[in-house]
N, C-alpha and C positions, 0 to 999 in steps of 0.2 A: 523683551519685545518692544520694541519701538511702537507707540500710538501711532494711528495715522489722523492725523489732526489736521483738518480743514481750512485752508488759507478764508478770511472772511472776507468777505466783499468789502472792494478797496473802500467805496464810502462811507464803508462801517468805520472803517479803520482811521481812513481821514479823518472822520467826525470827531473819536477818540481823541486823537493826534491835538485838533485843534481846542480839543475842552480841556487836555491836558496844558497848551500854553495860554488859557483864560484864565485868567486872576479870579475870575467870580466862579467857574465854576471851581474851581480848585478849592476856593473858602469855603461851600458849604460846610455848614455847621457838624455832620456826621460823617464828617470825612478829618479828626486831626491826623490821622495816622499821615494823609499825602498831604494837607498841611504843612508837616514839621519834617516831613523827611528830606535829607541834605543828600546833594548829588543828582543826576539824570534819573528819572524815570522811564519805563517801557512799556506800550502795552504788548503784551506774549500771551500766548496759549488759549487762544481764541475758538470759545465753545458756540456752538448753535445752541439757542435755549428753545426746547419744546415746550407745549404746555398738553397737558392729558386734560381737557376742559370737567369729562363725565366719567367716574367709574363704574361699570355694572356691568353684571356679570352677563359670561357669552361665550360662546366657542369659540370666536373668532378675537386677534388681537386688539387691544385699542389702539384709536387712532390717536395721533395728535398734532398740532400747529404748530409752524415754525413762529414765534413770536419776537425772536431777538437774536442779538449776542451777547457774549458775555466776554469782555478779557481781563484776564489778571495784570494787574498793574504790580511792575518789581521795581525793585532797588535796590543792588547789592543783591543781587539773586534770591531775592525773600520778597513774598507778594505784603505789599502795605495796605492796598486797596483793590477794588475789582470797577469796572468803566460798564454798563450796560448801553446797549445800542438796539434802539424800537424801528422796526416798517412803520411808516407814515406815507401817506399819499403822493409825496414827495422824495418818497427813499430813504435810504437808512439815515437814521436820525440820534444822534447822542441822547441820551436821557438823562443817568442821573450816576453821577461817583458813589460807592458803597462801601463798608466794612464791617467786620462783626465773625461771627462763629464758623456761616458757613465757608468764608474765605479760607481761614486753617481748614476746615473739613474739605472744601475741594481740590487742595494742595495737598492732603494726605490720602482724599480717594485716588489725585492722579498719580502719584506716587508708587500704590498700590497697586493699579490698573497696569503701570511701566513692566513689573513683574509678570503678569499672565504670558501662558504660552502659544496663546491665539492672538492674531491680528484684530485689531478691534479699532471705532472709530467715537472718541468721548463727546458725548453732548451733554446737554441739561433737560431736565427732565421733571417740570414743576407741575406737581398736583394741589392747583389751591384748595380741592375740598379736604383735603388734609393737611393745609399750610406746610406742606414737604416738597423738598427739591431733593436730588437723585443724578448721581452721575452716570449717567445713561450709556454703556459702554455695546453699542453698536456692534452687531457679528459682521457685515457687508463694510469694510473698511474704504471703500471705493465709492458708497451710496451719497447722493448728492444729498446736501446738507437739509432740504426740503423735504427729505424722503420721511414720511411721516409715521412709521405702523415701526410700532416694538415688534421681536419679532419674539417667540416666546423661547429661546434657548439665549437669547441676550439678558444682559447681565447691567442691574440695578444697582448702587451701591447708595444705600439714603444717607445726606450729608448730616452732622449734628448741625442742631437740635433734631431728632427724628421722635412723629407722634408718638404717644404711650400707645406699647407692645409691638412696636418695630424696631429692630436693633441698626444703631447708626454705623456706618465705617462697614457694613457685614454685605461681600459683594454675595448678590442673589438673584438667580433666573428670572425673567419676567414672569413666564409661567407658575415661580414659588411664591412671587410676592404678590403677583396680583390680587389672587383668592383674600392675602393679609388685609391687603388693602380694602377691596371689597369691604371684610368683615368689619374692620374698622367704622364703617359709614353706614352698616346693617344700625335699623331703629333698635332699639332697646325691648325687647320683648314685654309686651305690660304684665304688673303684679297681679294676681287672682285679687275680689277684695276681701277687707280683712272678714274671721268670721265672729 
């Protein structure tokens, strides 16, 4: 089943475009992988990054904010780095070149995702109260990239690193993980004291 993947908004992509042929930004320091890599680069597979601001518990789905994009930068058909692109009062705006764990993890949830036998539409899906991102595999393949509410038969996949007692790579309902997640961020119930 083919993704239905979201063209991003051309100035995101411009933006991209033009930090990829900046010398400066291309140095920073936590980026050798596009540093040293020989030949053209691309950016491809360009994700809406949500953000879930508040988890608590509800009948109802949570919301969240569109806050970015995200695209994977290739070479040679293997992603090297990822390009993040922020709204700014002035429109999509380049932010900052990346690499690291969850780039393999987002190249092997979409990989995985290619397989399902339902149409679906992949986003990102960052819950800072749990320092976790989640490839957020959309059931409405046609929803405008704004469209902000999980819907709770849509399907989670938390990229690694994923918090202690949430399994990484392991696609899951919104309605399975939520409760996880919830519990997660539940206080710690206090000790009786001693006697």
């Amino acid at each position: 089943m083919p993704l239905h993947v979201l063209p991003a908004p051309t100035p995101a992509l411009r933006s991209v475009l033009a930090a990829l042929g900046s010398p400066t930004a291309v140095s920073e320091e936590h980026t050798p992988a596009l540093r040293s890599v020989q030949g053209p680069v691309s950016p491809e597979s360009p994700l809406p990054v949500h953000v879930l601001d508040q988890i608590v518990p509800s009948t109802s789905p949570p919301c969240t904010r569109l806050a970015g994009w995200r695209f994977m930068i290739r070479s040679q058909a293997r992603s090297v780095a990822a390009a993040e692109v922020i709204l700014t009062p002035d429109g999509w705006t380049f932010s900052h070149f990346f690499e690291g764990p969850y780039l393999r993890s987002t190249d092997r949830a979409l990989r995985q995702a290619e397989s399902m036998s339902t149409p679906v539409q992949p986003r990102l899906l960052s819950i800072p109260e749990l320092y976790m991102l989640t490839l957020w595999l959309h059931g409405d393949p046609d929803a405008d990239a704004e469209c902000a509410t999980p819907l709770p038969s849509d399907i989670l996949v938390p990229l690694a690193p994923a918090p202690p007692g949430i399994a990484p790579d392991r696609p899951t309902r919104v309605a399975d993980l939520l409760p996880v997640m919830t519990l997660r961020l539940a206080p710690e119930p206090l000790l009786g004291s001693p006697a």
